[in-house]
N, C-alpha and C positions, 0 to 999 in steps of 0.2 A: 101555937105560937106561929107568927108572922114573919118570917124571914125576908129580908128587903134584901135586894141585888145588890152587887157592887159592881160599881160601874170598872169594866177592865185598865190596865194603867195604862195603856198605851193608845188609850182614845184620846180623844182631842182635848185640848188643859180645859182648863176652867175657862180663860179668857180666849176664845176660839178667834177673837181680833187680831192676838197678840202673835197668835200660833200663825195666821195668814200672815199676818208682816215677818214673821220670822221665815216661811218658807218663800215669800217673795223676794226678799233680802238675799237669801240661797240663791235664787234661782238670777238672780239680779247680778251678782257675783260672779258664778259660774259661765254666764252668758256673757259679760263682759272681758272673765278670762279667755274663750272663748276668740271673741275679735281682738282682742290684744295676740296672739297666739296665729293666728289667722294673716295679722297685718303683719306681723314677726317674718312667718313663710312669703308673703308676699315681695316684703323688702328682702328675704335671702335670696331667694329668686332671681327677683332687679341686680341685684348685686352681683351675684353668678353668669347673668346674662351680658351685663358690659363687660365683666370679665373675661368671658368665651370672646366676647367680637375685638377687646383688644389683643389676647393672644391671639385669634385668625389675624388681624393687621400683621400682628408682628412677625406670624409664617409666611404670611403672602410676602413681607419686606424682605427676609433670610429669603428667602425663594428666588428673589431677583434681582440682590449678591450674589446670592451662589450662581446663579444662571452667567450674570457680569463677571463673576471669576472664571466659569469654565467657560467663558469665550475668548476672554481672555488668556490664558490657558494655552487654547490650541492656538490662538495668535505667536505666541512664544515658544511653541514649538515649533510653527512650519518658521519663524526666523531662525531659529536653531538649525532648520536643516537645510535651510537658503546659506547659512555663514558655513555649511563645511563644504560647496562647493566653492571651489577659488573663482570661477567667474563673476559671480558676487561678489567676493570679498576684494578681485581688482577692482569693481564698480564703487563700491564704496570707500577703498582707497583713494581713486580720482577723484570723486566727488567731496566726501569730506575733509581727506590730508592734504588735497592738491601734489599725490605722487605722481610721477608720471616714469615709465621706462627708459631706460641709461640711453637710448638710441632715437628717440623721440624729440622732437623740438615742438613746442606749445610757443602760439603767438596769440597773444591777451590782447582784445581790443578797449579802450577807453573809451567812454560815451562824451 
């Protein structure tokens, strides 16, 4: 008796055409997820990047307030410590109250 082989099951179908379009279709697929995936990372990227250089704008800007406030700052302090001298504070009584001393006579000219 002749015993005939059996072909294994996990060889290629009957229609070995059908089997290539099926794994081209896979592979078709999977490469397209692929650049779909790929353009994804690229735009998060893009995205990530304008975002870092508008927060640095926005550091650099808080950076030079803050810099304009503590200049600021010590400008109002050294007036602070110009007003607790009285020589000061008579100079800027003459200038902008027009006071002048019980004993003193002011003569104003007209143009």
């Amino acid at each position: 008796m002749i015993r005939k082989r059996k072909k294994p099951k996990n060889s290629i179908s009957k229609f070995p055409r059908q089997h290539r379009e099926n794994n081209y279709n896979m592979y078709r697929l999977i490469s397209l997820l692929g650049v779909f995936i790929i353009i994804g990372l690229i735009v998060m990227l893009g995205v990530q990047y304008f975002q870092q250089l508008k927060v640095m704008q926005e550091l650099t800007d808080y950076e030079s307030k803050v810099t304009k406030h503590e200049q600021r700052q010590l400008e109002l302090e050294l007036e602070i410590e110009r007003l607790q001298k009285k020589d000061y504070i008579e100079v800027l009584a003459r200038e902008r109250l027009g006071l002048v001393k019980p004993d003193e006579v002011i003569f104003q000219l007209e143009d």
